[in-house]
C-alpha positions in Angstrom: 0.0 0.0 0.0 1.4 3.1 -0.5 1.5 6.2 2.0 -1.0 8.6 0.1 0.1 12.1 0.5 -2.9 14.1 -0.7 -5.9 15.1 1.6 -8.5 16.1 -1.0 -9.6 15.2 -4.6 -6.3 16.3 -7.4 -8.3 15.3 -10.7 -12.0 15.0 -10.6 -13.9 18.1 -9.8 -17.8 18.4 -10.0 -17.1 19.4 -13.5 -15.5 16.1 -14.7 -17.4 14.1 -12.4 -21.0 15.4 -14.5 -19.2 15.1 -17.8 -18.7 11.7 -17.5 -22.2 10.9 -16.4 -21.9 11.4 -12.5 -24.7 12.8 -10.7 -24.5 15.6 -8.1 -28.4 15.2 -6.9 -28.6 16.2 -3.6 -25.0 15.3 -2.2 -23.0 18.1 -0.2 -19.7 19.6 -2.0 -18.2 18.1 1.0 -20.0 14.4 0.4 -19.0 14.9 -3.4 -15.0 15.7 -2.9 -15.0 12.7 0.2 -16.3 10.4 -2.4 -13.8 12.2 -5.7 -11.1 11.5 -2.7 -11.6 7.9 -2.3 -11.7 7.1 -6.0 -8.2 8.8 -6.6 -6.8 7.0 -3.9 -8.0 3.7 -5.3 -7.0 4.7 -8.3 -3.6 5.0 -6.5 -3.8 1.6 -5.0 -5.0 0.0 -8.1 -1.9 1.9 -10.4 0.9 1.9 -7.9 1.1 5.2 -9.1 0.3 8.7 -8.4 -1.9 10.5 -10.6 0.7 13.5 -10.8 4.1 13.7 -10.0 4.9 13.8 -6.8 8.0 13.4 -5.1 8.6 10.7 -2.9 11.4 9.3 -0.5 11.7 5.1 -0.2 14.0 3.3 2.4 15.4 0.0 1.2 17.8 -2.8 2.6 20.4 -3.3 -0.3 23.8 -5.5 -1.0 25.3 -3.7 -4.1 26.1 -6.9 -6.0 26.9 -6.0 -9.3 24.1 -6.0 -11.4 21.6 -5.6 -9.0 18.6 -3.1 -9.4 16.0 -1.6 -7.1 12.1 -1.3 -7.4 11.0 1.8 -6.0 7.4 1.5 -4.3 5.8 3.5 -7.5 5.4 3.2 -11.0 6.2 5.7 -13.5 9.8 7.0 -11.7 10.1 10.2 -13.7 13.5 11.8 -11.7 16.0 10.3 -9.1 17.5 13.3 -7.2 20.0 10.7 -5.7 21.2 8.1 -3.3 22.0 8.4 0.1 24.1 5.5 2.0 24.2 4.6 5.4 26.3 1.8 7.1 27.9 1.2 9.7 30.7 3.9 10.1 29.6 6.0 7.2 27.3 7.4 5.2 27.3 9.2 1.7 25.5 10.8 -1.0 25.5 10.3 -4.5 23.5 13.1 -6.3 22.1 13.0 -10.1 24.6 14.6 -12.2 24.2 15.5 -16.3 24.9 12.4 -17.9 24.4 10.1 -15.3 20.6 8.5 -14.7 19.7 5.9 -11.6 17.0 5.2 -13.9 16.3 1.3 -15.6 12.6 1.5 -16.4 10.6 4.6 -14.9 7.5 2.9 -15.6 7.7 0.0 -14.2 9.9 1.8 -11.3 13.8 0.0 -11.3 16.5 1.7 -10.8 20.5 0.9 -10.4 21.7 0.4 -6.7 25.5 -0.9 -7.8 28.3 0.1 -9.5 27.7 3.9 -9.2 31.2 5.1 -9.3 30.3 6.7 -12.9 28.1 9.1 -11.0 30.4 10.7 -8.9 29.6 12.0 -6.0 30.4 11.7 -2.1 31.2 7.9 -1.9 34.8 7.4 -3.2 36.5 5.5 -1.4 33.9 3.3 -0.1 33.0 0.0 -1.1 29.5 0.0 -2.2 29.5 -3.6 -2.8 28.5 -4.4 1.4 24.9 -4.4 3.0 23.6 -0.8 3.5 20.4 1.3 3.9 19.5 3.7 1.2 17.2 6.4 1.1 16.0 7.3 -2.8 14.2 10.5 -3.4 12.4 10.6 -6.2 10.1 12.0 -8.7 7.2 9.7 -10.0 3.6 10.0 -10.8 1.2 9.8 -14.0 1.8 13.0 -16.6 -1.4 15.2 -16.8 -1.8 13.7 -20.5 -2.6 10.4 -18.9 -4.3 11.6 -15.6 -6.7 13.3 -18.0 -7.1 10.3 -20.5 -10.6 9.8 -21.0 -10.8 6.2 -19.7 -8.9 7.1 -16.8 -11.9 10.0 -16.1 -14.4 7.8 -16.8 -13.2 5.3 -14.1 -12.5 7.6 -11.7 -16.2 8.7 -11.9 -17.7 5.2 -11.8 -15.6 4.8 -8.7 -16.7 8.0 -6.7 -20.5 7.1 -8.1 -19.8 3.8 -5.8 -18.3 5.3 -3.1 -21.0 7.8 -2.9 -23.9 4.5 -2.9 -21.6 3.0 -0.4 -22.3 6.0 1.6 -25.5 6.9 1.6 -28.1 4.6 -1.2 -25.9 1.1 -0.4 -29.0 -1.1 -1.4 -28.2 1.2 -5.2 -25.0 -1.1 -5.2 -25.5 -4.4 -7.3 -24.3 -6.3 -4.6 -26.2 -4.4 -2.1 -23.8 -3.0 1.0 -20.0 -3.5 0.2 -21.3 -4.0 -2.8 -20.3 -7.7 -3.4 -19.5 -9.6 -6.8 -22.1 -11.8 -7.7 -22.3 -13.8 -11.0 -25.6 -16.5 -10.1 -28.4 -15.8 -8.4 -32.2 -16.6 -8.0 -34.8 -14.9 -7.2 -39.0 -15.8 -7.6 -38.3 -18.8 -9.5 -35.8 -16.5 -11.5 -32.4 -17.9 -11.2 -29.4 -15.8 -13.5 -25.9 -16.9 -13.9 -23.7 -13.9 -15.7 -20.7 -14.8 -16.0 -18.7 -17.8 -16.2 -15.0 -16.7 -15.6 -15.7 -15.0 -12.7 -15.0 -11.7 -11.2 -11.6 -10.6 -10.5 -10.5 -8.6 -6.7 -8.8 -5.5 -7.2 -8.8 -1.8 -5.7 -12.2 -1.0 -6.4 -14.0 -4.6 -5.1 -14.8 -7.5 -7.3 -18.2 -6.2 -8.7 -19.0 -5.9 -12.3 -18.4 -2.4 -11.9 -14.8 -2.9 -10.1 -13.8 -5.3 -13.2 -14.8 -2.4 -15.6 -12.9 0.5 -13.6 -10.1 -1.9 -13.7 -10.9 -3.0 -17.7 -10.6 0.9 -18.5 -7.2 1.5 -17.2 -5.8 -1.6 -18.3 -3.4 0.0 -20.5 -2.3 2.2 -18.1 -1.7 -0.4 -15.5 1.9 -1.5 -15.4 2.8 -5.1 -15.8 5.9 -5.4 -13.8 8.8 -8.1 -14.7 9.5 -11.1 -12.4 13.1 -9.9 -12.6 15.1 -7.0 -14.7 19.0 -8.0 -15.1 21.5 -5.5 -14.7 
């Protein structure tokens, strides 16, 4: 899970949320921007990534083998401002420099932890290769191009439209409250089954609705390797 830094709604506004075919009705501003709120920070969950840059600083237990690589806690790693290294004795910094990237795959988040000699820096001298804590700030979110994506909109509406049933109209829910995925039912000599692969769990639940939100941002979702070699 990742620490979410925001304390109100950073995309949808009342604006977006009606566009896409939200209803206001007769919800508060402060009901409406609870429920926006929630969405984005499923969204989050859902993405490993936040929806606009933001900068970020992960602790992580390294050994400096050569060839090894890092995955940050996010996706989409835009900037690495640098690497700080603490063990026992010492500690050092080793700051981005032109020419020089910490960066393996911003989207999917890796970056180099050995072998940084050819960034310069604070740590000659010192052998990188033994255990140590590092501290990484960084730069990472979703560009506004993609934050603003249609899809992405769309599922960030359908999202805050649940949240706001969950709150106040649960029995508006498919499921009913916590809005459950159901695929067979029966009902009045009425019996229904809907789908036969079955719903998948995610962010959002494992309704319908959660397998669509999740269906729309598909290719925006990163699909991280088992393992990136050096």
């Amino acid at each position: 899970m990742i620490d979410y830094p925001y304390f109100a709604p950073i995309i949808l506004t009342d604006t977006i949320f009606e566009d896409y075919g939200g209803q206001t009705g007769t919800y508060t501003p402060n009901q409406r921007s609870i429920a926006y709120w929630l969405s984005e920070i499923q969204m989050t969950e859902h993405l490993g990534a936040f929806l606009k840059p933001t900068i970020v600083t992960g602790t992580y237990d390294v050994y400096g083998y050569p060839g090894e690589n890092l995955r940050l806690d996010t996706f989409y790693v835009q900037q690495v401002f640098g690497i700080q290294y603490f063990h026992s004795g010492w500690n050092c910094q080793i700051n981005a420099t032109p020419g020089c990237s910490f960066i393996l795959d911003g989207r999917l988040g890796y970056v180099m932890v050995s072998n940084l000699g050819m960034c310069g820096g604070g740590c000659g001298g010192y052998d990188l290769s033994y255990p140590a804590v590092i501290q990484v700030p960084y730069l990472s979110g979703l560009s506004s191009g993609t934050a603003y994506l249609p899809n992405m909109l769309l599922a960030l509406t359908l999202a805050a439209t649940q949240n706001l049933n969950e709150m106040f109209y649960p029995m508006a829910l498919e499921g009913g409250a916590g809005d459950p995925g159901i695929s067979e039912w029966s009902s009045m000599q009425h019996r229904e089954v809907r789908m036969q692969t079955g719903l998948g769990m995610n962010a959002f639940g494992n309704s319908p609705i959660a397998n669509k939100i999740a269906q729309l941002v598909r290719s925006i979702a990163p699909r991280p390797a088992i393992k990136l070699g050096g």
